[in-house]
MARGUKE-565540 format. One line per 10 residues: number of its first residue (from 1); their letters; for each residue y, z, x of C-alpha. Coordinates in Angstrom, 1 decimal, decimal comma, m for minus. Layout:
// residues N
NUM	A	Y Z X ~ ...
END
This chain:
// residues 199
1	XXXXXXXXXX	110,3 88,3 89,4 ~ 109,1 92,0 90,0 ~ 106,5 90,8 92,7 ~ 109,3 89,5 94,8 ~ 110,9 91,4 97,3 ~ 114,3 90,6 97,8 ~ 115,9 91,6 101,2 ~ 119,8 92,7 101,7 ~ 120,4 88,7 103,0 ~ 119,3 87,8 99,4
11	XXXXXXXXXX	121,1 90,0 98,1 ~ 124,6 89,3 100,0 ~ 123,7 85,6 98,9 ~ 123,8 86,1 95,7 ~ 126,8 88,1 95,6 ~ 128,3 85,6 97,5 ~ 127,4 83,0 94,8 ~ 128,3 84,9 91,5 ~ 131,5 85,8 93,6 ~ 133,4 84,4 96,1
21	XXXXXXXXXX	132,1 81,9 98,4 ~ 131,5 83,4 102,1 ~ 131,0 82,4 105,8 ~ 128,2 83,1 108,1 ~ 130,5 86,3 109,4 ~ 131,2 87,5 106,0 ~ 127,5 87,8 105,2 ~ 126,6 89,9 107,9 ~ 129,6 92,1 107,0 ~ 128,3 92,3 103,6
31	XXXXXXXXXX	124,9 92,6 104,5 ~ 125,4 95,6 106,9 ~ 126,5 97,9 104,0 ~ 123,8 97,4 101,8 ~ 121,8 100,3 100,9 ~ 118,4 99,6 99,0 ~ 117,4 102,2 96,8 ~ 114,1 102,5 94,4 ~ 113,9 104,3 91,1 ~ 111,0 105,3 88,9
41	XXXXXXXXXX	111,3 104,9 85,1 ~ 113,1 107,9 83,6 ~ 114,6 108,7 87,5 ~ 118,4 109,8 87,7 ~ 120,2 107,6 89,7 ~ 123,6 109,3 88,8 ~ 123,9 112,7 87,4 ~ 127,1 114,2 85,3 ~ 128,8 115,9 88,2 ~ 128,1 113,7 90,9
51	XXXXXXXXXX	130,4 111,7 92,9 ~ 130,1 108,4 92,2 ~ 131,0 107,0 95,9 ~ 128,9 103,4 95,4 ~ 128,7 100,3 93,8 ~ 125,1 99,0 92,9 ~ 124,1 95,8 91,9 ~ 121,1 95,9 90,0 ~ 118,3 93,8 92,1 ~ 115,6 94,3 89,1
61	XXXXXXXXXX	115,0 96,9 86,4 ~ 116,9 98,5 83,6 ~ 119,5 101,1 83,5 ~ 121,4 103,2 80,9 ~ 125,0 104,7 81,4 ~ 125,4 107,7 79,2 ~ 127,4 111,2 78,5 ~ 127,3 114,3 76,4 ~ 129,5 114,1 73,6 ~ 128,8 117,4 70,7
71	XXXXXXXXXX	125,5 118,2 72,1 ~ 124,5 114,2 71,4 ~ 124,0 111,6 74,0 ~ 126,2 108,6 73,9 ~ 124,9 105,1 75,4 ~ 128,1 103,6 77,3 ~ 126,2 100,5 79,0 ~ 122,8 99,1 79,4 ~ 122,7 97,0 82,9 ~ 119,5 94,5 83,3
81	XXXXXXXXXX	118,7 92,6 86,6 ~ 121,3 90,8 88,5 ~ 124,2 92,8 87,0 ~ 126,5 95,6 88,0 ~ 127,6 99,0 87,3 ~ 129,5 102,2 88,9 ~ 131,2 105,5 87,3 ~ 134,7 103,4 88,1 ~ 136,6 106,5 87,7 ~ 135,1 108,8 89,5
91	XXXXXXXXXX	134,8 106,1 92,1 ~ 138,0 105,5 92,7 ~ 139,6 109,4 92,0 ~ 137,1 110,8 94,1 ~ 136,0 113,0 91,7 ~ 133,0 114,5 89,7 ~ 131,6 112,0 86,9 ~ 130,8 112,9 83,5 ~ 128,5 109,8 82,8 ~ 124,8 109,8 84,0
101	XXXXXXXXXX	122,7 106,4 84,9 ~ 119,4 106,6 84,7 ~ 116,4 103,7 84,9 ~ 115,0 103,3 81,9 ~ 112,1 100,9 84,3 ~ 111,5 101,1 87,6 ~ 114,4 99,7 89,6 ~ 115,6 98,7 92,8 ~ 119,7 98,5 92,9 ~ 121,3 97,9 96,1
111	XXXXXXXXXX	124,3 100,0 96,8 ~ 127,7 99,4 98,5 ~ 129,3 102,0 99,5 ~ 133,3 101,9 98,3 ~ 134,5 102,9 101,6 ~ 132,4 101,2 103,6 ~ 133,2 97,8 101,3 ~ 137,3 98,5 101,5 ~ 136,5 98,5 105,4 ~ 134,7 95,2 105,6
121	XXXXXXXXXX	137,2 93,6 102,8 ~ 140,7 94,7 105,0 ~ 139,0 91,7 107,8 ~ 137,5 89,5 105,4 ~ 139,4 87,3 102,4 ~ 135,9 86,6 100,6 ~ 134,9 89,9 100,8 ~ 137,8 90,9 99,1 ~ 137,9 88,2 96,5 ~ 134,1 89,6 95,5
131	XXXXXXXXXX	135,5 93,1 95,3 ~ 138,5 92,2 93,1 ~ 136,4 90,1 90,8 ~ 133,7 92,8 90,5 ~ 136,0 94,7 88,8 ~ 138,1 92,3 86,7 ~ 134,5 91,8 85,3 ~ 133,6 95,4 85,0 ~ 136,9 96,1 82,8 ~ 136,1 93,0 80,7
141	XXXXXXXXXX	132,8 94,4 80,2 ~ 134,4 97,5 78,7 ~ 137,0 95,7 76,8 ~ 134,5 93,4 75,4 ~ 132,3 96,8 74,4 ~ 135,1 98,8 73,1 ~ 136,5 95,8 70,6 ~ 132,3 95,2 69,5 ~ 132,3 98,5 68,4 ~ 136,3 98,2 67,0
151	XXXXXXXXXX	136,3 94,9 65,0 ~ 132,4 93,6 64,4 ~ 129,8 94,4 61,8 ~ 126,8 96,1 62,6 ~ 125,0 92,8 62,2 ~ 127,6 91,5 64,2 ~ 126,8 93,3 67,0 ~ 123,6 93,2 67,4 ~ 123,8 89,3 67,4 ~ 126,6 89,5 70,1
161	XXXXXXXXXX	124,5 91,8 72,0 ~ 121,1 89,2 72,1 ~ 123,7 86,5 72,9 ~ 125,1 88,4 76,1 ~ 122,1 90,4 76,9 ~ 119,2 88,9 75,7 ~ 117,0 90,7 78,1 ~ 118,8 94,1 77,7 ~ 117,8 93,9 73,8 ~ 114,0 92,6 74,5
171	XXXXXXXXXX	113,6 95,3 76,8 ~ 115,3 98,4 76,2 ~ 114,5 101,1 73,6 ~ 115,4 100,3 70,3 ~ 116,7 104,1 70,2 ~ 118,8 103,3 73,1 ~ 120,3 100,0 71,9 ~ 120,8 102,1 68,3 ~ 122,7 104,5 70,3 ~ 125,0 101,8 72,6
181	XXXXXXXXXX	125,5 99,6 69,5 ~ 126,5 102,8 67,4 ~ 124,3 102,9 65,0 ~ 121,3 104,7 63,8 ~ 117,4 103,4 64,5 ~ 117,0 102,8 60,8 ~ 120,4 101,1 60,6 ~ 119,2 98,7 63,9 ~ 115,6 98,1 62,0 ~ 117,1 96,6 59,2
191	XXXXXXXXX	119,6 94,4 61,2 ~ 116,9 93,2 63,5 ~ 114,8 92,5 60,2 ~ 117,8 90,5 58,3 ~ 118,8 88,4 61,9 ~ 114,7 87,2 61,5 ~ 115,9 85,4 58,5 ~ 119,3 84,2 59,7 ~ 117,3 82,6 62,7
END
């Protein structure tokens, strides 16, 4: 997977696919507007005090979405290849985010610009389709989060989270998935330990 090289066509296609179907037209719109963007492992992509003016879709690589709570970091979302992620409210208030996003591997996301995507969807149905279900799937993602951490065990969700993101908990720092999953390391090791013996 990393030695291919996917180029924006790719990329449109496969939004198209996950998304909302699209005609020859409605790719080129949607190709036009992607920006490809590299990042080394431990890079910034977003900093707390940015504006967050894009959304990226993650091409390959690994990416945490974090914020300062007390003095302590607080993992919000881990994003593996093929999936999404933005600051939505600082995307759509126009205003200075509190969350950072940085690659945890070295990445390569491809950004749409909001403005640039609310242009191309006012002409094109598809276009706008993809947009709206971007982020019906972006607040389910949150939703889904928010009640792990709400209603489930810690056992509980750490099984949810290998079911749903298998490759997010192979590949990311235990520290980090401690830390999204809210719970401490030592907490994680001994959960990861006792699902060994459920398997």
């Amino acid at each position: 997977m990393k030695g291919l090289v996917n180029t924006p066509r790719d990329i449109a296609r496969e939004l198209a696919r996950r998304y909302s179907t699209m005609t020859h037209d409605e790719l080129d719109a949607l190709e036009s507007i992607l920006v490809p963007m590299k990042f080394a492992k431990g890079e910034m992509i977003l900093k707390e005090g940015d504006i967050c003016k894009n959304i990226y879709f993650i091409d390959h690589g690994l990416i945490r979405q974090y914020y300062h709570k007390k003095g302590k970091e607080v993992t919000e979302h881990l994003g593996e290849d093929h999936t999404i992620f933005m600051c939505i409210e600082s995307l759509f208030k126009e205003e200075p985010t509190r969350l950072q996003v940085e690659a945890l591997e070295q990445t390569v996301v491809y950004a749409m610009p909001k403005q640039k995507l609310e242009q191309i969807a006012l002409h094109n149905v598809n276009i706008q389709m993809m947009y709206r279900k971007i982020l019906e799937e972006s607040l389910i993602i949150s939703q889904i989060h928010a009640d792990l951490m709400r209603f489930e065990s810690a056992q509980e969700r750490y099984k949810k989270l290998c079911k749903q993101n298998p490759q997010v908990a192979m590949r990311a720092p235990l520290v980090y998935i401690a830390n999204y999953l809210q719970m401490t390391p030592e907490t994680l090791s001994r959960v990861r330990a006792a699902s060994l013996y459920d398997d």
